[in-house]
N, C-alpha and C positions, 0 to 999 in steps of 0.2 A: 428339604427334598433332595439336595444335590448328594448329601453325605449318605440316604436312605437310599436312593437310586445307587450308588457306587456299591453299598451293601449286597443289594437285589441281585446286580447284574454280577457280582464276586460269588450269593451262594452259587447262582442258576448256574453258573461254567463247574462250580464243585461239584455240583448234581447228575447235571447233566454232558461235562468235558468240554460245552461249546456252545454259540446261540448261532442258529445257521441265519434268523434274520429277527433284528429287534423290532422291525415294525409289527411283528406278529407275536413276539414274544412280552414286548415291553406296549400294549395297544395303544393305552392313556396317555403314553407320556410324547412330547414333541421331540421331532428328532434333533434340534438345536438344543435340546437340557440335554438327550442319549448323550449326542455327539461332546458336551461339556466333560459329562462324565468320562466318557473312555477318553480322552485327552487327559485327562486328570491319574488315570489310572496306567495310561501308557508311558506318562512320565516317570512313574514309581515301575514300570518294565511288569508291571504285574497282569494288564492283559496287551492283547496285537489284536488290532481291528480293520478288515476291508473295509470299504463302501461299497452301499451296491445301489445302483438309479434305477429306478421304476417308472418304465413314464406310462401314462393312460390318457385318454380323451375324454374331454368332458364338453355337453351341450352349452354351447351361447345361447342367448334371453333369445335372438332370432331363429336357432334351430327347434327351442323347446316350445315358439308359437306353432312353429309347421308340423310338432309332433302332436303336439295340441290341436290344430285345426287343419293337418293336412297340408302338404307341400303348396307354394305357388301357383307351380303350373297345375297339379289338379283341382287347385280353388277355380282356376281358371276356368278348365274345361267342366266343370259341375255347373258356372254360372252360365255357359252356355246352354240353351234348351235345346231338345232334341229337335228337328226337323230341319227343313232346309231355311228358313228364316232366319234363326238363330240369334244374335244379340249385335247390334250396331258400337263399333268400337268407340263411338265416344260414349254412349250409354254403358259401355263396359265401363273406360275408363274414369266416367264419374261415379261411378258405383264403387270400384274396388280401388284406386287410388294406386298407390306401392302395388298394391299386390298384381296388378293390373301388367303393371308397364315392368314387372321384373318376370311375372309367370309368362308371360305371351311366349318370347322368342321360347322359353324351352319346352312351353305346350306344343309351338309349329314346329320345334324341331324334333319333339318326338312324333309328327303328325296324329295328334290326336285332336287336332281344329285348323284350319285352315280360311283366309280369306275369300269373302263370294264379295266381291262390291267393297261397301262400307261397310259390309258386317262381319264377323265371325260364325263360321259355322260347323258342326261337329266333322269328323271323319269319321270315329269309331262311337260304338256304344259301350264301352266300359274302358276302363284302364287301372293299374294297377299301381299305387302311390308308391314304387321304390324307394323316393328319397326319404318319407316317412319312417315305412321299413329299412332301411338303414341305418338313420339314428337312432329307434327305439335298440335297433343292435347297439351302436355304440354306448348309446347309456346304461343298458344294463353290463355290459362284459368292459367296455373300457376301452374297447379297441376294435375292430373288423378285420374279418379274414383277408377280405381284397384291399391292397394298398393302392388300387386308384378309386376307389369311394374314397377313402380316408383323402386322398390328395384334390378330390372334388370337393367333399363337404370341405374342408378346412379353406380351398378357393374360395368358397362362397360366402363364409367366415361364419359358418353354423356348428363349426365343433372349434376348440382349442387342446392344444397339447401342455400337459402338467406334467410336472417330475416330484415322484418323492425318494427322499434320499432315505436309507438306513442301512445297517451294519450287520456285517458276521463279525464275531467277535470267537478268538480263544486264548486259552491261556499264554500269559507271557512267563519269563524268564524266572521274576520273581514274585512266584503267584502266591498268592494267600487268601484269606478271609477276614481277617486282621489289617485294617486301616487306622498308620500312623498318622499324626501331624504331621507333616514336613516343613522342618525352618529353612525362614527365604535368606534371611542373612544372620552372620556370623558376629554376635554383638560380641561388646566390652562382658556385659555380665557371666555370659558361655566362657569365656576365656577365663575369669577370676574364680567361675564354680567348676571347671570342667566338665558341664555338661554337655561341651563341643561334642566329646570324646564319642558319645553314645548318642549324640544327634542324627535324626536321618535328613539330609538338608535334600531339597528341591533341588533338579537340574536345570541349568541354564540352557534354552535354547536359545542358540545362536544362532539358528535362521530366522527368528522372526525381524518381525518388521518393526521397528521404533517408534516411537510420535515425531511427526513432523515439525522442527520447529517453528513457533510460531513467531519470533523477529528473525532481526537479519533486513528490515524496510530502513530506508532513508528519506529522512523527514524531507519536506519538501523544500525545506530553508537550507536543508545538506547539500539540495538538487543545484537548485539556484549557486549556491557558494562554490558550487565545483564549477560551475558553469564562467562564475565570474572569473573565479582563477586562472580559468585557461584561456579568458579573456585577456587575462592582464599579463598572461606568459607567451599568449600570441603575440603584444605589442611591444614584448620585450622590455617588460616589467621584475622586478626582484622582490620576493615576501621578504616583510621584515617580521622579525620575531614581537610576538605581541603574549607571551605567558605569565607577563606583569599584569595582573589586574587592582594593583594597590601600588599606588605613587607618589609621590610627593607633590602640593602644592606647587611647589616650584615646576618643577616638569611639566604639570597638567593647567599652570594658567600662568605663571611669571614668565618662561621663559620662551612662553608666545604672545608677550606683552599684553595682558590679561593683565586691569589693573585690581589691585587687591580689596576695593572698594568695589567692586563690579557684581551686578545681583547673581550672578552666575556661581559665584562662590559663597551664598547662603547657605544655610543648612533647608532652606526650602527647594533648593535646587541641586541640590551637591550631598553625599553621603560620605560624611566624615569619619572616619576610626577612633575608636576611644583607645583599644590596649593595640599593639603600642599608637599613640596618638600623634607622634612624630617621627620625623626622620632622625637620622644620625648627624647627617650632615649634608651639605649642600656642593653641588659640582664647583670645580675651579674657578669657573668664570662667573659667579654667584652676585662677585662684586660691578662687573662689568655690565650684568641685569640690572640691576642695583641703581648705576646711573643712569643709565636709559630711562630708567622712571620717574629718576627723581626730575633730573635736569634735562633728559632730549639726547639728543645724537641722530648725525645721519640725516640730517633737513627735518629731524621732529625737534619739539620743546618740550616732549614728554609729555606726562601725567601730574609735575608738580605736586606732591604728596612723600610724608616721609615714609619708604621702603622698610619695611619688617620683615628683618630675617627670621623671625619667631612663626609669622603668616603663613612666609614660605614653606619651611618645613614641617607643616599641619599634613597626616596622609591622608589622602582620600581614596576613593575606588574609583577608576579614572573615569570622567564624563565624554572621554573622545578620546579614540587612537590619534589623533593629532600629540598625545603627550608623547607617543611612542615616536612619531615622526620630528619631532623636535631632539632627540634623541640620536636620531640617523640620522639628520645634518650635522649633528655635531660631528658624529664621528665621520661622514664624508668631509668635511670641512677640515679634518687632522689629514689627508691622504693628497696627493696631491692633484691638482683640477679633473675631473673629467664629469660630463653630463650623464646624471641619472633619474630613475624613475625606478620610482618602490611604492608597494600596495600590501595591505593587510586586510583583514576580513575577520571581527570578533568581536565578543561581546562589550558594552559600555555602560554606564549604569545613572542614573539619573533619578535624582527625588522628587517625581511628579506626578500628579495625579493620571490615574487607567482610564481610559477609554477605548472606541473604536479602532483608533489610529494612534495611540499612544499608549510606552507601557514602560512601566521603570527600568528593566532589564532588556536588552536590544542589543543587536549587530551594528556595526556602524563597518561600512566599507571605504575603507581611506585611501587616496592615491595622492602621489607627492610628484613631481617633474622638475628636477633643477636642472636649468640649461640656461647659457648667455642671450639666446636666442627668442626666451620665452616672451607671452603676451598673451595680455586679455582675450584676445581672437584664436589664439593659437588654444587656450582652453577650450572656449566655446565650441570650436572643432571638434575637438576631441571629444569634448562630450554627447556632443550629436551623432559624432561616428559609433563612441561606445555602446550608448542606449541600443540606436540602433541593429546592432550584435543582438541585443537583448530580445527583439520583437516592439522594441517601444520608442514607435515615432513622434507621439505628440506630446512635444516638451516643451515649455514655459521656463524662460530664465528673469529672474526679476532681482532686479540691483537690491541690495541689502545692505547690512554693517555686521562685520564682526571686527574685535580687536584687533587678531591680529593677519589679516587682508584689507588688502586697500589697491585695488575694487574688488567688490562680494558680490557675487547672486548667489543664489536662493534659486532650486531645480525644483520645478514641479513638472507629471504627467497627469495623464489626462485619465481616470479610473471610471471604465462602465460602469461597475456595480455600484459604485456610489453614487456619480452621474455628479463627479465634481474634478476640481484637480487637486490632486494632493501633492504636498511638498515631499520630493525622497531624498535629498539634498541641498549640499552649501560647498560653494566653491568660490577662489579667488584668488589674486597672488599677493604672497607673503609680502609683509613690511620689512624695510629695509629695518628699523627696530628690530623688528625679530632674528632677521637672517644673520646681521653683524657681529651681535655678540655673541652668535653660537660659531663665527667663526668663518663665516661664507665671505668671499673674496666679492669686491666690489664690481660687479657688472653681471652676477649670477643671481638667475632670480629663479623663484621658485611658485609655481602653480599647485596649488590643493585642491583636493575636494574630500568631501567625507558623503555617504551614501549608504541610506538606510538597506537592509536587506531585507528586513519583514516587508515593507512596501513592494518594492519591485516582485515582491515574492505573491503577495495579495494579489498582484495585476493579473501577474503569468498565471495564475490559476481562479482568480476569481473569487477569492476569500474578501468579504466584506470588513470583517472583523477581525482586527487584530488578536484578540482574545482564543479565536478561534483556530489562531496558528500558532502560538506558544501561550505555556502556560500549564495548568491544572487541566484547564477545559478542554485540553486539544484530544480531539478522537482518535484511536489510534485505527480505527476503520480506516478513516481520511491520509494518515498515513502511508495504509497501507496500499490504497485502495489509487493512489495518484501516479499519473506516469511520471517517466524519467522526466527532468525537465530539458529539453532541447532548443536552443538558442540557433541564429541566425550564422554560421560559421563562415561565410563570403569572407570578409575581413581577414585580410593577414598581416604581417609582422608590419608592413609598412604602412598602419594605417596611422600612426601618429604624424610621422613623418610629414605624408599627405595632408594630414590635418593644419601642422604647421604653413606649409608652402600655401595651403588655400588660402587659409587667413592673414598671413602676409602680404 
């Protein structure tokens, strides 16, 4: 149709030099295929076309009842009977309903009825239905001579106003009868045959409008991770670099006194690498590890077991930024004393069965704090202050074990949608085992914790299921569709500080 149409409207202007209006020349066709067409033709410069708007009035289902049965108010005045009696206005009003309580006021303000008592009674003997005769004008012509009819009926909402659009069209620049193809781009093939040469290619308008993209959203877990970081930059924390996601054994469980017998380093817990399946080699202080396990150090007796440098350097995909943080002690432990605090925020990986609340691939949010000052109290502050940042008050800390802290809890809050508490965390301060041989001078201790971000992320928005914020299944509606995430910002630089002094 569209290539037939372009035809049509190319001889008609040969014929005739010009279409002064296509809605009369072209009758059948819609003015959105017309209008396709001369766009298409305007581009090849071959015709120039105005617009032109037509508007006319057309009856609404309520005007076409009154043209049908007679305006309102003279339904009104007909139910009335001649004489001075006339019709009692509640026997009008249960008779004619609508028609009753909208004709009255314009029957009495044309006076052609008037009240005697409770009734209605005529003034005149005949009247003449204008509003009728009006519309039966506008329906047939489209419009009325007097523009306060048209401003009354259209008050009343018994006509509405339509536009029809169509086109004067005449010759353009490079007019013909003859319709090429036009190539939209410029291939490999046109250039090896030279059929560029004698292409007519399409022009680019560069006014139009583009498609909107449609990303450019940040996942909700992005919301929350900016959130934290400037949590941990308010309290005058340092990122440490986490773009290792493959470690060595030793890193990720020796050199936090992880003993190498521990179910934690299964292959049902732990995802080991087969190519390359080890390390190269093992840090300086390897041997210093080494002791510590075999024989104690530090008021421990150790682990008692013989140490395998071969275990060690097995790689895995690290189960906890904790390997990274063992990493950054060491090297604060090369510098000379000062207290710090470093956080990281990225993925960790873990060989365990999916569920609700658990999923192999995860964030883990890690904070470290090494200062001479530190204590068990001095965490639990901190972490009460921190959550709190977050919108989340009701926390649960319950004494735990891990290797390498001594004392541990275990962070749970309080989750509506479940209507249970779930664990988001583990914290505790390092073992003098661990601190020594990476080099930490004796009277520095160091607090951790590590801290899911799917969880705290599930809270703030209310996702039951883990599944349903990462993964294959996540909706990108849900995505898109989530506000920013906004945290509690009261907190400033000195909330650690404050944490420590309270707990002390």
């Amino acid at each position: 149709m569209s290539e037939e149409l372009k035809l049509s409207i190319l001889n008609k202007l040969e014929s005739e030099n010009s279409i002064a209006d296509t809605k009369t020349a072209f009758v059948d066709v819609s003015p959105e295929t017309i209008l396709g067409a001369l766009k298409s033709l305007e581009s090849q410069e071959k015709v120039n076309y105005k617009t032109l708007t037509t508007e006319f009035w057309t009856i609404e289902a309520e005007g076409q009842d009154q043209i049908d049965n007679g305006s309102y108010e003279a339904r009104i005045f007909y139910a009335v009977p001649a004489g001075e009696e006339g019709i009692t206005i509640a026997e009008l009003n249960s008779k004619y309903g609508k028609v009753a309580s909208l004709g009255q006021g314009k029957a009495f303000q044309n006076k052609w009825v008037k009240k005697n008592g409770s009734s209605i009674v005529r003034l005149v003997d005949s009247i003449v239905d204008q509003i009728k005769a009006d519309l039966e004008v506008v329906q047939a012509t489209g419009s009325h001579p007097n523009t306060n009819v048209i401003r009354d009926l259209k008050r009343r909402s018994l006509i509405k106003q339509n536009k029809v659009l169509s086109y004067s069209v005449s010759k353009g620049a490079n007019f013909s009868t003859e319709l090429k193809k036009q190539a939209t781009d410029l291939t490999v093939e046109m250039l090896h045959s030279g059929a560029w040469k004698n292409a007519e290619f399409k022009k680019f308008n560069f006014d139009s409008l583009g498609v909107n993209p449609s990303g450019g959203h940040l996942h909700p877990l992005m919301k929350v991770r900016e959130e934290f970081r400037q949590i941990f930059f308010d309290t005058g924390f340092e990122e440490m670099p986490t773009n290792e996601f493959v470690v060595s054994s030793f890193w990720n469980f020796d050199a936090l006194f992880v003993p190498q017998q521990h179910a934690a380093r299964d292959l049902q817990d732990t995802f080991f690498l087969k190519e390359p399946a080890v390390a190269t080699e093992l840090p300086e202080f390897w041997e210093t590890v080494k002791d510590v396990h075999e024989k104690g150090g530090y008021g421990s007796i150790g682990y008692r077991y013989p140490w395998s440098q071969e275990e060690a350097k097995k790689l895995v995909l690290r189960t906890h930024t904790t390997a990274v943080s063992s990493q950054m002690l060491h090297k604060l432990a090369q510098e000379p004393y000062r207290p710090a605090k470093y956080f990281s925020i990225d993925r960790v990986y873990r060989n365990e069965a999916v569920d609700a609340t658990h999923l192999a691939e995860f964030h883990q949010v890690e904070g470290i704090i090494a200062d001479k000052n530190m204590s068990l109290g001095s965490l639990i502050a901190f972490m009460d202050r921190f959550f709190q940042k977050m919108g989340i008050t009701k926390l649960r800390f319950k004494p735990a074990y891990n290797p390498y802290t001594e004392p541990s809890l275990e962070i749970f809050s309080w989750h509506e949608g479940l209507n249970t508490w779930v664990e988001i965390g583990n914290s505790g301060m390092f073992r003098p085992e661990m601190l020594r041989p990476l080099g930490l001078e004796e009277g520095v201790q160091v607090a951790g914790f590590g801290l899911s971000l799917e969880r705290p992320t599930m809270i703030k928005y209310g996702v039951d299921n883990i599944r349903a914020l990462v993964g294959h299944k996540v909706d990108l509606g849900m995505v898109e569709s989530n506000p920013a995430c906004r945290l509690d910002k009261k907190m400033g630089k000195e909330v650690f500080q404050s944490a420590v002094e309270t707990a002390n």
